[in-house]
Residue, then its C-alpha position, 0 to 999 in steps of 0.5 A: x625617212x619621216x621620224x618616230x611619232x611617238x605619242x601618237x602611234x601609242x595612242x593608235x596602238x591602244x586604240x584610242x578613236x583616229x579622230x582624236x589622235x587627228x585632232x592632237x597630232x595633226x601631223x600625223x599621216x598614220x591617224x589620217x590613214x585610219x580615219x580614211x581606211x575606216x570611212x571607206x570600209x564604211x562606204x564614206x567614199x568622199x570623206x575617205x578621200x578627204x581624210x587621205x588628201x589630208x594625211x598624204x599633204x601632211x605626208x609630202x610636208x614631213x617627208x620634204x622637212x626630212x629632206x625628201x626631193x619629192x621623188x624617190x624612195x618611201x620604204x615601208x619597212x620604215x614604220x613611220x613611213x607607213x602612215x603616208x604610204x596608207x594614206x597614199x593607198x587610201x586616196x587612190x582607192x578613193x579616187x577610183x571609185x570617183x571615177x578619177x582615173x588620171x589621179x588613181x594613175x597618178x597615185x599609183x605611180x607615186x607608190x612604185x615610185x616610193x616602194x616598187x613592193x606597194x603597187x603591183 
């Protein structure tokens, strides 16, 4: 379970731009899932995947501080979980449309890992 982010998800919820929140909070996988989600939906395929990779390692950092073994469950009930699991999700659909088959394998396999609910 990664820890509350105040701040941040404050900034988020008042909607204050991802860059900016990134760039404060760099920690944060939530605002790096928001920059993704928004290049992608903007066609930004590769910027997409650039925010994601980086929110997933800043991600996969948090969770092994907080004890994660690098397998396992990442529930999403567990709001602050949600920024890590989003970017997750962002960086394989990122990396299917790149045409990197083995990684949006991989990927997915890491959210069913995390919560079987994510990846049907």
């Amino acid at each position: 379970m990664l820890p509350e982010t105040p701040e941040a998800s404050a900034a988020l919820a008042a909607g204050t731009p991802a860059a900016e929140v990134a760039a404060a909070h760099p920690t944060v996988s939530a605002a790096w899932a928001a920059l993704a989600e928004e290049a992608l939906a903007g066609g930004r395929t590769i910027e997409a995947y650039a925010y994601a990779r980086t929110g997933y390692h800043r991600g996969l950092d948090a969770l092994r501080r907080n004890g994660w073994k690098g397998f396992g469950p990442v529930p999403w009930r567990h709001a602050p979980n949600q920024g890590f699991l989003r970017c997750v999700t962002e960086l394989a659909k990122a990396s299917e449309a790149i045409g990197e088959t083995a990684e949006t394998q991989r990927l997915t396999e890491l959210l069913r890992d995390c919560d079987p609910t994510l990846a049907p």
